[in-house]
mmCIF file of the N, C-alpha and C atoms, coordinates in Angstrom:
data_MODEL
# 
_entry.id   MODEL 
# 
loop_
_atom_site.group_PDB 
_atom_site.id 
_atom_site.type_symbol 
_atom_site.label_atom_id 
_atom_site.label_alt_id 
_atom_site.label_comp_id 
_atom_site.label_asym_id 
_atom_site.label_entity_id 
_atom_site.label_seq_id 
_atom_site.pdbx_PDB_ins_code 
_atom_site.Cartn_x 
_atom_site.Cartn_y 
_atom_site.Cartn_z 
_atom_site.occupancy 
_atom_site.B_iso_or_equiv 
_atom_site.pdbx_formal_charge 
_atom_site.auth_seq_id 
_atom_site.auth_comp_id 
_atom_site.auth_asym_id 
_atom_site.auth_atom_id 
_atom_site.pdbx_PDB_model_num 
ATOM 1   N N  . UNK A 1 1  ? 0.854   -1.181 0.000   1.00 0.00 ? 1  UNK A N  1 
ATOM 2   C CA . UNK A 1 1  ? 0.000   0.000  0.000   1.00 0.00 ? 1  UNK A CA 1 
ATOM 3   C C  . UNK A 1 1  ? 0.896   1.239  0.000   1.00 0.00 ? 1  UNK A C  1 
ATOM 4   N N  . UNK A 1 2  ? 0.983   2.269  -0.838  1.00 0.00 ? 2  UNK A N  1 
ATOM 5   C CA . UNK A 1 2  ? 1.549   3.393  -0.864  1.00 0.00 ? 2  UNK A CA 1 
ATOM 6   C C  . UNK A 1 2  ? 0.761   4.404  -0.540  1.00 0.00 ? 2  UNK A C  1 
ATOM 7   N N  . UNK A 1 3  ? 1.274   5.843  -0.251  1.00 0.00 ? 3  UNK A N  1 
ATOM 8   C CA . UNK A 1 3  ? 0.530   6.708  0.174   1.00 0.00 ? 3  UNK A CA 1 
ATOM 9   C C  . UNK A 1 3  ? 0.526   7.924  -1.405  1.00 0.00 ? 3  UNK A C  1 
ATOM 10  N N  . UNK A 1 4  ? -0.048  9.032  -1.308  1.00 0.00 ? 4  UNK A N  1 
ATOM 11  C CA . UNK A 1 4  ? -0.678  9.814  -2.070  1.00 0.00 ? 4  UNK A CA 1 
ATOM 12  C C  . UNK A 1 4  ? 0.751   10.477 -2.166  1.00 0.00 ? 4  UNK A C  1 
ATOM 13  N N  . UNK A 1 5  ? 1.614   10.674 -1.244  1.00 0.00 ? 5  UNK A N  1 
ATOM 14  C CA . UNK A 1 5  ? 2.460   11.763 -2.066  1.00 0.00 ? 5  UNK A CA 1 
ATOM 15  C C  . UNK A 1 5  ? 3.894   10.894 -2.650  1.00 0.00 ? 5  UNK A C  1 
ATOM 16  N N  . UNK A 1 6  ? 3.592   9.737  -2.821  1.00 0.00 ? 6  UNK A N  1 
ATOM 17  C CA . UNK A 1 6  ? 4.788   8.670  -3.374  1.00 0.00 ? 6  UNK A CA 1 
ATOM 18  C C  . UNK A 1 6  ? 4.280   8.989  -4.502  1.00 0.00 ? 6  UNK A C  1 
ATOM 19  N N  . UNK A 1 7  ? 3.212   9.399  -5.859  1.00 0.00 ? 7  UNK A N  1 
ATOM 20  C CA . UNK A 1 7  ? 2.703   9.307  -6.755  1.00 0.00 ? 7  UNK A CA 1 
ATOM 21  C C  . UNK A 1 7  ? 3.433   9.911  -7.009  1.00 0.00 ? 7  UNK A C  1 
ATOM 22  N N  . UNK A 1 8  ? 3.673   9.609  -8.949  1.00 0.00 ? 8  UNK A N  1 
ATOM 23  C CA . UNK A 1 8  ? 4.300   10.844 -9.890  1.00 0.00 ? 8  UNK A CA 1 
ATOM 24  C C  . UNK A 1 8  ? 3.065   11.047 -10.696 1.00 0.00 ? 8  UNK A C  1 
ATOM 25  N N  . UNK A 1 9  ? 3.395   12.281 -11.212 1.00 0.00 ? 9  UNK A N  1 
ATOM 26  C CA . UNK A 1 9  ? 2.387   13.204 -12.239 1.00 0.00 ? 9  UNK A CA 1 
ATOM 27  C C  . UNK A 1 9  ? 1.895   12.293 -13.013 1.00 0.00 ? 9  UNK A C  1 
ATOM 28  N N  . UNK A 1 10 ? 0.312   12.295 -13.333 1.00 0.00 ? 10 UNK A N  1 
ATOM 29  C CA . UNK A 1 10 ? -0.211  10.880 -14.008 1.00 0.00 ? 10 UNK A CA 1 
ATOM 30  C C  . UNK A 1 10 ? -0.968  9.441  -13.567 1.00 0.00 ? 10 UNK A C  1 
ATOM 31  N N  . UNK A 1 11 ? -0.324  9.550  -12.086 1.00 0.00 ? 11 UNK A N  1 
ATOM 32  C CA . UNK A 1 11 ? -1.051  8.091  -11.357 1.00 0.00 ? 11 UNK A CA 1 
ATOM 33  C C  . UNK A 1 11 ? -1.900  8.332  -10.941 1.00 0.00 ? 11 UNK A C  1 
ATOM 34  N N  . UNK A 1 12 ? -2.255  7.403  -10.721 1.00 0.00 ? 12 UNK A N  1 
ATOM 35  C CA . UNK A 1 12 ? -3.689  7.069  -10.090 1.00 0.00 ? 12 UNK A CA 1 
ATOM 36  C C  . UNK A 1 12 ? -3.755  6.433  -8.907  1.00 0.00 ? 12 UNK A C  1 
ATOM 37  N N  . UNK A 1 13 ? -4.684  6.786  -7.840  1.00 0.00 ? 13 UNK A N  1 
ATOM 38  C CA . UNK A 1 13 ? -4.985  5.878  -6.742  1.00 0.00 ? 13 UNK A CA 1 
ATOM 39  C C  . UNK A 1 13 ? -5.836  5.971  -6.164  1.00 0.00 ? 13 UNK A C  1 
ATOM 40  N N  . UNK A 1 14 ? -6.705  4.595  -5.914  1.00 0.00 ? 14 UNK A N  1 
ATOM 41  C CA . UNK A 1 14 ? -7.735  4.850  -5.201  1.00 0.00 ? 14 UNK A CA 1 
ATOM 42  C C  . UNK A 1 14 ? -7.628  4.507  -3.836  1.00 0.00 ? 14 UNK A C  1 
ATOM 43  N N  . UNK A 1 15 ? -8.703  5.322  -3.336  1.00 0.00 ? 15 UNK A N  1 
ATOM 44  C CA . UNK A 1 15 ? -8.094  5.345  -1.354  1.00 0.00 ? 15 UNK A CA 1 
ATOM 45  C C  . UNK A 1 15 ? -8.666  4.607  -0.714  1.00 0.00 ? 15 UNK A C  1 
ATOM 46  N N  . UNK A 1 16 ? -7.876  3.809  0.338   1.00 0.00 ? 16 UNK A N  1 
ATOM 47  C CA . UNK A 1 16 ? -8.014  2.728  0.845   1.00 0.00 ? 16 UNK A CA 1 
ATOM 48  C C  . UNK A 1 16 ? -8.537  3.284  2.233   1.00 0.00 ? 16 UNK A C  1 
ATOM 49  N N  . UNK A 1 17 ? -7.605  4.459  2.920   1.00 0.00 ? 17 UNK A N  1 
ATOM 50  C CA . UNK A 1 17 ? -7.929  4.900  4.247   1.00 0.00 ? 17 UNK A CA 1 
ATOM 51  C C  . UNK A 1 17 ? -7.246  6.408  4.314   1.00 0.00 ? 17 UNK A C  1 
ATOM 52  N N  . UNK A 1 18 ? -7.385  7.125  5.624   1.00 0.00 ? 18 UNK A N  1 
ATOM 53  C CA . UNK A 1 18 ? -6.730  8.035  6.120   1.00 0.00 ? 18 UNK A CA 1 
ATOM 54  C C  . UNK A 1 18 ? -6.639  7.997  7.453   1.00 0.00 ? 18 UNK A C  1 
ATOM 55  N N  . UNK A 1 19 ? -4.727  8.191  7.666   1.00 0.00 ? 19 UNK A N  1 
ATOM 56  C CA . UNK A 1 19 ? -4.471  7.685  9.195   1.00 0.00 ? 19 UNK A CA 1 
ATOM 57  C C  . UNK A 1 19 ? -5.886  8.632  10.271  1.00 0.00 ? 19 UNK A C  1 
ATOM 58  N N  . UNK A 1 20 ? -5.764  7.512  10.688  1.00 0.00 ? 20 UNK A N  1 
ATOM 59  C CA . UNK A 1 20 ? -6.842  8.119  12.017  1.00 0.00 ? 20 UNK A CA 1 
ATOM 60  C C  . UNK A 1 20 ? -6.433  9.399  13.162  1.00 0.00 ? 20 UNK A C  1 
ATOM 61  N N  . UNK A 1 21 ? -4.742  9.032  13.675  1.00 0.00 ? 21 UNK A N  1 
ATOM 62  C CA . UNK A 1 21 ? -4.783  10.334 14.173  1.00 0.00 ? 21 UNK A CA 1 
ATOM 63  C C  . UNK A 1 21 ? -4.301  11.527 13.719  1.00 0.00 ? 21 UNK A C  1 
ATOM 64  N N  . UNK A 1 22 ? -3.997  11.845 12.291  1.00 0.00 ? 22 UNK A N  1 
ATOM 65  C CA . UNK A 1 22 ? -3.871  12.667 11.880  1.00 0.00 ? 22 UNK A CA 1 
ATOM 66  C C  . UNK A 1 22 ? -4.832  14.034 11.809  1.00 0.00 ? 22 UNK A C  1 
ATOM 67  N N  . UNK A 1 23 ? -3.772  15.323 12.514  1.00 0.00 ? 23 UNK A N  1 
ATOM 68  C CA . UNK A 1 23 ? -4.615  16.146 12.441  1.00 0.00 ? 23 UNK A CA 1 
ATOM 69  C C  . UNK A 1 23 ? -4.801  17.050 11.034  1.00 0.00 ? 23 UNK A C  1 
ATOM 70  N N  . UNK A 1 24 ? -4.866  16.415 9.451   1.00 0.00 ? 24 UNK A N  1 
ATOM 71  C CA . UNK A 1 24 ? -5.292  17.129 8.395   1.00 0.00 ? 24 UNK A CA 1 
ATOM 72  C C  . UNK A 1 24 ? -6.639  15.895 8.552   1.00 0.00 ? 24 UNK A C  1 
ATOM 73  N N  . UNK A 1 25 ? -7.088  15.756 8.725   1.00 0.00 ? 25 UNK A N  1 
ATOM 74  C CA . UNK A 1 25 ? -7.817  13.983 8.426   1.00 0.00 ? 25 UNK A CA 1 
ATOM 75  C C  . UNK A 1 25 ? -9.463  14.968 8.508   1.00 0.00 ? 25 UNK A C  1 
ATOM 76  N N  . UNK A 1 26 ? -9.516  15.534 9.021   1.00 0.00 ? 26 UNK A N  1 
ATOM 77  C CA . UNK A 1 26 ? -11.097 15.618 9.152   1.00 0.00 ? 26 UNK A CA 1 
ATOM 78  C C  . UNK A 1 26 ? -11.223 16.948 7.695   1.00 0.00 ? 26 UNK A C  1 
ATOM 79  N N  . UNK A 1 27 ? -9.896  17.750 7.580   1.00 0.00 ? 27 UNK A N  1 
ATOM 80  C CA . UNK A 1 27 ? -9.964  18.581 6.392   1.00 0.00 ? 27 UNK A CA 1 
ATOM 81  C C  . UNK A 1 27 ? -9.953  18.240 5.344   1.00 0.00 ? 27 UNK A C  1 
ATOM 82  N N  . UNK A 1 28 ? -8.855  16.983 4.948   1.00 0.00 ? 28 UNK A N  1 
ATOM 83  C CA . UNK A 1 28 ? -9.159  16.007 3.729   1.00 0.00 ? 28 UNK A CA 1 
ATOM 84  C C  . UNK A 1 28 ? -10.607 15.566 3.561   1.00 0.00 ? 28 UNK A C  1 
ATOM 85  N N  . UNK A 1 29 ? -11.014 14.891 4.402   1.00 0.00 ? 29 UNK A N  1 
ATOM 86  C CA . UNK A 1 29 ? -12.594 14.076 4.478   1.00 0.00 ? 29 UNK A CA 1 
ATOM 87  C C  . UNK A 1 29 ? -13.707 15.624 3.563   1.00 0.00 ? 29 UNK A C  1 
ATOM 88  N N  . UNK A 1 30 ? -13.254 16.600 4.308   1.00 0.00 ? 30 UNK A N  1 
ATOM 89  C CA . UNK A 1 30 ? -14.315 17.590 4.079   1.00 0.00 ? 30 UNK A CA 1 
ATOM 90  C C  . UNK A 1 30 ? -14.419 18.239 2.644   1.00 0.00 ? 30 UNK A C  1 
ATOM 91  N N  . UNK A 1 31 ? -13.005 17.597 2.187   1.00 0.00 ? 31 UNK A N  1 
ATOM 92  C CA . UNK A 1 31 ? -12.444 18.527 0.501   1.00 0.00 ? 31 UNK A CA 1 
ATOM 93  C C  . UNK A 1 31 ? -13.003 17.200 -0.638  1.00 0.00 ? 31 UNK A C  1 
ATOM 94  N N  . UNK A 1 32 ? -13.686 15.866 0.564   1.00 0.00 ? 32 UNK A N  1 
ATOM 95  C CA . UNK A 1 32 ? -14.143 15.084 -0.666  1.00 0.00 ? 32 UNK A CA 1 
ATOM 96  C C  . UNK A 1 32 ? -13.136 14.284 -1.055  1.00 0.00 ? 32 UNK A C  1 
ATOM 97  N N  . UNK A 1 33 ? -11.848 14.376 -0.270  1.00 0.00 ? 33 UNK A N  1 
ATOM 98  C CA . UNK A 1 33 ? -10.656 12.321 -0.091  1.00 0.00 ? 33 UNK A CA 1 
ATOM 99  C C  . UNK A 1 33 ? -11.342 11.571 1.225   1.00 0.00 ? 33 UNK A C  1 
ATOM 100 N N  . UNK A 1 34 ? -12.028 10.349 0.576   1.00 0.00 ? 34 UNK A N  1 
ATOM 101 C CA . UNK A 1 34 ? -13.014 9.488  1.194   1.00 0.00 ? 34 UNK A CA 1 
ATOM 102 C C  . UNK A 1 34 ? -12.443 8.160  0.443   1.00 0.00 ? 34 UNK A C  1 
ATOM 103 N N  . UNK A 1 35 ? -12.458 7.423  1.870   1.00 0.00 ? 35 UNK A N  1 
ATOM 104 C CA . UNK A 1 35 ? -12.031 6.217  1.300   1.00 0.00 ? 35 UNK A CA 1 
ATOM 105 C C  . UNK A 1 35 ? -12.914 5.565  -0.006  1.00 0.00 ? 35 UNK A C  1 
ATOM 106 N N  . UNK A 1 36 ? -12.403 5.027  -1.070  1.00 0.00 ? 36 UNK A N  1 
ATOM 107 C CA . UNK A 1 36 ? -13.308 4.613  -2.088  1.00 0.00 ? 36 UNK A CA 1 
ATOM 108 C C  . UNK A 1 36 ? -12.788 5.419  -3.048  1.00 0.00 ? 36 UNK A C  1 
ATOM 109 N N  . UNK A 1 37 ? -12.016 6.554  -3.194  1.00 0.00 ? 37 UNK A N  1 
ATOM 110 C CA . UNK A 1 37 ? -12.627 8.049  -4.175  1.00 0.00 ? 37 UNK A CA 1 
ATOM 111 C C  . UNK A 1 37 ? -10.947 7.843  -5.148  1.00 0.00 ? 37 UNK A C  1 
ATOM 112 N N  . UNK A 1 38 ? -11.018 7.642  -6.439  1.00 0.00 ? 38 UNK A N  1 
ATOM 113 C CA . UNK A 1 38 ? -9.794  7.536  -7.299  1.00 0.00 ? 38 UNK A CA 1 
ATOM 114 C C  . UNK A 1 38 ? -9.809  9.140  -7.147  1.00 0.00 ? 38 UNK A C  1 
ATOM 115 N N  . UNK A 1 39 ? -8.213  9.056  -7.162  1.00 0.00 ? 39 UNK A N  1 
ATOM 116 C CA . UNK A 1 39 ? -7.681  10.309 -7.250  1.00 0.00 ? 39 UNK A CA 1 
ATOM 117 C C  . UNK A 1 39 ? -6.357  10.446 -8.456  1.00 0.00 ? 39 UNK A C  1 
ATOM 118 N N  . UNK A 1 40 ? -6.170  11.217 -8.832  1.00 0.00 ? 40 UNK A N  1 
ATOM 119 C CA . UNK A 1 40 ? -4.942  11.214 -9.424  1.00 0.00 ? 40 UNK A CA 1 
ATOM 120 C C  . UNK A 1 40 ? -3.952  12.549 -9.707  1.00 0.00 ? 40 UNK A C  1 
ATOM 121 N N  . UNK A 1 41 ? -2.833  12.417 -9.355  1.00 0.00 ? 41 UNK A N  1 
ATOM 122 C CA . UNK A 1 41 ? -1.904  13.142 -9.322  1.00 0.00 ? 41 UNK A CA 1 
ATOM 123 C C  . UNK A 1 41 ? -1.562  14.272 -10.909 1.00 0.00 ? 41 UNK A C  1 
ATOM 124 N N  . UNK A 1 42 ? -2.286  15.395 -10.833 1.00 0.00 ? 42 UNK A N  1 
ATOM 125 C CA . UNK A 1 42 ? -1.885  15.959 -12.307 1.00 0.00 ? 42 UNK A CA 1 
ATOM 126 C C  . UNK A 1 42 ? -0.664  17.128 -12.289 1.00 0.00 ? 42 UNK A C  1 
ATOM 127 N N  . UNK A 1 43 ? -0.445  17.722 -11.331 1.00 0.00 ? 43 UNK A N  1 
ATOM 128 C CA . UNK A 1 43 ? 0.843   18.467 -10.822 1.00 0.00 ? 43 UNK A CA 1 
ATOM 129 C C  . UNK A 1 43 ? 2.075   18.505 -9.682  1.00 0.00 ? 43 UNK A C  1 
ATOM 130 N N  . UNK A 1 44 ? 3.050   18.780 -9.917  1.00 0.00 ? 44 UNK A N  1 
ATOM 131 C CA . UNK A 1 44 ? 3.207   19.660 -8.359  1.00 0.00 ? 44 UNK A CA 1 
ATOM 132 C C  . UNK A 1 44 ? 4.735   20.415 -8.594  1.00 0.00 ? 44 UNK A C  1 
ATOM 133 N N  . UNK A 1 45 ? 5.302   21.238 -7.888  1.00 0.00 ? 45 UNK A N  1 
ATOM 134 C CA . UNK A 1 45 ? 6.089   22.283 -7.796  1.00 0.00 ? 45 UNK A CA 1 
ATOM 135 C C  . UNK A 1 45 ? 7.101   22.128 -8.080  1.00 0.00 ? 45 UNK A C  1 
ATOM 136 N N  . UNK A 1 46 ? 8.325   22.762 -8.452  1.00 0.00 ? 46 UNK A N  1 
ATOM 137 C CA . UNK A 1 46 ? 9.533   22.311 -8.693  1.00 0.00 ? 46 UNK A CA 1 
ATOM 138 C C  . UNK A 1 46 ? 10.232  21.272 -7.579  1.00 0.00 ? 46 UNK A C  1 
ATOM 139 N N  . UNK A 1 47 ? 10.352  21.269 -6.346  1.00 0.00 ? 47 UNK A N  1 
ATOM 140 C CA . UNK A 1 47 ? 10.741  20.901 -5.428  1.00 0.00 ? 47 UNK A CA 1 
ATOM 141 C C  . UNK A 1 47 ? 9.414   19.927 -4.536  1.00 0.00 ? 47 UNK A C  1 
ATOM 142 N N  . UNK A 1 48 ? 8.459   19.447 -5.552  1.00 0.00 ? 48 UNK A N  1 
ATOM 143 C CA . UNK A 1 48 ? 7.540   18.306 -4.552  1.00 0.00 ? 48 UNK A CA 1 
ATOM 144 C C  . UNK A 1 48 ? 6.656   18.787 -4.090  1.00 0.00 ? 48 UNK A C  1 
ATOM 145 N N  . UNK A 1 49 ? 6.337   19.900 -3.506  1.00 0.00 ? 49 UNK A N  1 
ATOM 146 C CA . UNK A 1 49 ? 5.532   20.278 -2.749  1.00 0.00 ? 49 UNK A CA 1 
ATOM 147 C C  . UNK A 1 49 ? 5.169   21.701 -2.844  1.00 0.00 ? 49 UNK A C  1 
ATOM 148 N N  . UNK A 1 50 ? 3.497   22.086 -3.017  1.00 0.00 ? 50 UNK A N  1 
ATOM 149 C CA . UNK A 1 50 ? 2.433   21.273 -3.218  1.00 0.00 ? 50 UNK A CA 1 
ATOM 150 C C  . UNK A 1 50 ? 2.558   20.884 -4.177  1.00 0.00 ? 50 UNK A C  1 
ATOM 151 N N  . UNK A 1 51 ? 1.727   19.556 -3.996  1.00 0.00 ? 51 UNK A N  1 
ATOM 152 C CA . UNK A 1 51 ? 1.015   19.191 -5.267  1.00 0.00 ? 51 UNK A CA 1 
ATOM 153 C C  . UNK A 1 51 ? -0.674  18.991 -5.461  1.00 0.00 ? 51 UNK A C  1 
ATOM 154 N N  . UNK A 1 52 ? -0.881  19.069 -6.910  1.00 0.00 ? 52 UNK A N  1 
ATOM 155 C CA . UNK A 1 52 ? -2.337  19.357 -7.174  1.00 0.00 ? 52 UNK A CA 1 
ATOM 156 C C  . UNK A 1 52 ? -2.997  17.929 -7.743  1.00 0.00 ? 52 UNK A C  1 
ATOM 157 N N  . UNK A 1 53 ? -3.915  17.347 -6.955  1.00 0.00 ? 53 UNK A N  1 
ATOM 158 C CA . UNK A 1 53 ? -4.631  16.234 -7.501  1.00 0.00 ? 53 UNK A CA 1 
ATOM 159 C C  . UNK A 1 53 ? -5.922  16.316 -7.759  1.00 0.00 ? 53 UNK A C  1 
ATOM 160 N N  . UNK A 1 54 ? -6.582  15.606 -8.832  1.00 0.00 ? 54 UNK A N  1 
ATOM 161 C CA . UNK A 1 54 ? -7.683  15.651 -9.527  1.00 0.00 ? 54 UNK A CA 1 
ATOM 162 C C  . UNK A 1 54 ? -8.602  14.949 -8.667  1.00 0.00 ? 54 UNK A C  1 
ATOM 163 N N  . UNK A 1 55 ? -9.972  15.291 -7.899  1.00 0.00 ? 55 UNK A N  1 
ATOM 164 C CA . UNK A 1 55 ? -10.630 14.402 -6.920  1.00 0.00 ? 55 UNK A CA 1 
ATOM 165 C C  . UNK A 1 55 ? -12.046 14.681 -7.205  1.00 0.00 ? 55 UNK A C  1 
ATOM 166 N N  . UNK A 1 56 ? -12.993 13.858 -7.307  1.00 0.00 ? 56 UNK A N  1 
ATOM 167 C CA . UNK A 1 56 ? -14.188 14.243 -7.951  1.00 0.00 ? 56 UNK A CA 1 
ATOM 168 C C  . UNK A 1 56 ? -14.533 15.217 -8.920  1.00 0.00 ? 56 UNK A C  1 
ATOM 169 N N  . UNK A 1 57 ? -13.675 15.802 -10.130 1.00 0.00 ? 57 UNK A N  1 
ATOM 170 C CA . UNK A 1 57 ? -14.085 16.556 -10.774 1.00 0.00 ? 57 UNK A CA 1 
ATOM 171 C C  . UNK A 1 57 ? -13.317 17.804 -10.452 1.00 0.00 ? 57 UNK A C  1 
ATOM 172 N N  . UNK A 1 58 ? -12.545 17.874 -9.718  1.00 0.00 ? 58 UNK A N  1 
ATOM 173 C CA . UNK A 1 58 ? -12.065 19.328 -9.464  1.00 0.00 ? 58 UNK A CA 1 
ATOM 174 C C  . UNK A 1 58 ? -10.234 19.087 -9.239  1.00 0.00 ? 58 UNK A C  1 
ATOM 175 N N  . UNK A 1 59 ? -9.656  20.266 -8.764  1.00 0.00 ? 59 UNK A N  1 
ATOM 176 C CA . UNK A 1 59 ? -8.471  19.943 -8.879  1.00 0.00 ? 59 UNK A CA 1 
ATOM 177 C C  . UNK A 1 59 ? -8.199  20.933 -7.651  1.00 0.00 ? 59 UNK A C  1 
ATOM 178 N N  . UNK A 1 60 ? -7.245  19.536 -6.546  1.00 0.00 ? 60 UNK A N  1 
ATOM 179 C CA . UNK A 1 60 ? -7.462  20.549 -5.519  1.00 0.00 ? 60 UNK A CA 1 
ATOM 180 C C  . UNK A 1 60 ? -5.832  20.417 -5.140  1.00 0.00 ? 60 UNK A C  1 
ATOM 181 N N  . UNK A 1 61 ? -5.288  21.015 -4.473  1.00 0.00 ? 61 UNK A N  1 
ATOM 182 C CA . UNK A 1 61 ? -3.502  21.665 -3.855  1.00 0.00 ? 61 UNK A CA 1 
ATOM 183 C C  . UNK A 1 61 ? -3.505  20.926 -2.660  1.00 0.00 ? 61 UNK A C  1 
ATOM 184 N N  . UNK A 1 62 ? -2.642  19.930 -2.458  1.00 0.00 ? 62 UNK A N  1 
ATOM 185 C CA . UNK A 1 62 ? -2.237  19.629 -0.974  1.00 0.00 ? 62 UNK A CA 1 
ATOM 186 C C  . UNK A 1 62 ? -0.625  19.418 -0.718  1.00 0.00 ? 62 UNK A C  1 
ATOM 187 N N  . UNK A 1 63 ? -0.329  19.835 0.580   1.00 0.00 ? 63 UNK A N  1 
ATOM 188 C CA . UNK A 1 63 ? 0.626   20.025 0.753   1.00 0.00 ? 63 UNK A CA 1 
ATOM 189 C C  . UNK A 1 63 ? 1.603   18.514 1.269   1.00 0.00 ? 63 UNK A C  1 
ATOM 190 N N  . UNK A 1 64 ? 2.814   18.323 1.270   1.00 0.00 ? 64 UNK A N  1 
ATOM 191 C CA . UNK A 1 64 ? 2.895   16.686 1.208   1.00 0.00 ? 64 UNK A CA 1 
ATOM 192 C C  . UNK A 1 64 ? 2.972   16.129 2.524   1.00 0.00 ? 64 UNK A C  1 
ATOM 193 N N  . UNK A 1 65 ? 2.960   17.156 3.503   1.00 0.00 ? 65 UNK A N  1 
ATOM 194 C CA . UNK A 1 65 ? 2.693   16.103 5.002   1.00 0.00 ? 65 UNK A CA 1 
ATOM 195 C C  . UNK A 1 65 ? 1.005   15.804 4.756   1.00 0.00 ? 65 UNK A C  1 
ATOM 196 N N  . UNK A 1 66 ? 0.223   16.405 4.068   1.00 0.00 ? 66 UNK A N  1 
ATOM 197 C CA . UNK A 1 66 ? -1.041  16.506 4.103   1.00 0.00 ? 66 UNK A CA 1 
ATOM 198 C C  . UNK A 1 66 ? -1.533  15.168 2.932   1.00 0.00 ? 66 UNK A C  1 
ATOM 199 N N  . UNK A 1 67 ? -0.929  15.147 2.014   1.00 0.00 ? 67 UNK A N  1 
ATOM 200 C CA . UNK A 1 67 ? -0.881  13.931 1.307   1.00 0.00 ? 67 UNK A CA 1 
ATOM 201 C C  . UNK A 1 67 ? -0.044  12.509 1.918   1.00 0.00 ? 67 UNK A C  1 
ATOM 202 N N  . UNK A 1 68 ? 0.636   12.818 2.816   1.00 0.00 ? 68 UNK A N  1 
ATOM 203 C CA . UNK A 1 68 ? 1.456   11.162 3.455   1.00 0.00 ? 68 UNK A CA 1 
ATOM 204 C C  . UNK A 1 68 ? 0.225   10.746 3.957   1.00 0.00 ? 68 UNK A C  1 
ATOM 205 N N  . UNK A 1 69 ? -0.738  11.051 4.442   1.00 0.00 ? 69 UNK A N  1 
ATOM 206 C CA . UNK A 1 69 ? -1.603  10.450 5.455   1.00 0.00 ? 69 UNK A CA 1 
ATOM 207 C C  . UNK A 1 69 ? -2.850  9.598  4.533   1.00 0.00 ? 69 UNK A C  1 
ATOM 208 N N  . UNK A 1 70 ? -3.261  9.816  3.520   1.00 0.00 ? 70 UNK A N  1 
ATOM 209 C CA . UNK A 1 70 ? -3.934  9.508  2.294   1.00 0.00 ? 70 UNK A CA 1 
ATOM 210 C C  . UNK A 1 70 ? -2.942  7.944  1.992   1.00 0.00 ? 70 UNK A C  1 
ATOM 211 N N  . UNK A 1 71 ? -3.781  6.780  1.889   1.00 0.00 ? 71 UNK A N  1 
ATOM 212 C CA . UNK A 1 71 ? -3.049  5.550  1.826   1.00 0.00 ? 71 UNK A CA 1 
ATOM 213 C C  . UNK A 1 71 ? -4.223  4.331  0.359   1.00 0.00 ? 71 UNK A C  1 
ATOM 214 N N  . UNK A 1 72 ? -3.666  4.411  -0.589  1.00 0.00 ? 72 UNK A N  1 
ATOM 215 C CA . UNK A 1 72 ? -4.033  3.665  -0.934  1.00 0.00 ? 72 UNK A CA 1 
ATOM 216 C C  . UNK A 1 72 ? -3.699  2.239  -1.607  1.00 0.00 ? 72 UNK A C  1 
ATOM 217 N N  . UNK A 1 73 ? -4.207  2.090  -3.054  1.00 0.00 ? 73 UNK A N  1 
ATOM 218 C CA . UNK A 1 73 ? -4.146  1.116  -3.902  1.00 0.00 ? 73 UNK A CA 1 
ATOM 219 C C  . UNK A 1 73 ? -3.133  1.176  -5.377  1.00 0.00 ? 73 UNK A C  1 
# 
């Protein structure tokens, strides 16, 4: 199982979980990363961080401690 910010530009993953005590976890949940939900990686910065992933239709910026916690498939 890898997490969301191991992805390069292009992958795909669908989410398996988000660590429980993480404190981004209830802000992810709220932006619509729910376990079940393919996501995929379409940007990110010269240096890794942020990066921008495609999640229900929209394209949203997370930062990469905020993406380690995102674990999927």
């Amino acid at each position: 199982m890898s997490t969301l910010d191991q992805l390069q530009v292009g992958e795909k993953m669908k989410v398996n979980n988000i660590q429980k005590n993480s404190p981004v976890r209830r802000k992810l949940l709220d932006m619509g990363i729910t376990p079940g939900v393919e996501l995929q990686v379409t940007g990110r910065a010269p240096f890794g961080d942020p990066m921008e992933v495609l999640v229900r239709g929209y394209k949203l910026t997370l930062r990469k401690n905020e993406a380690m916690v995102v674990a999927g498939e």
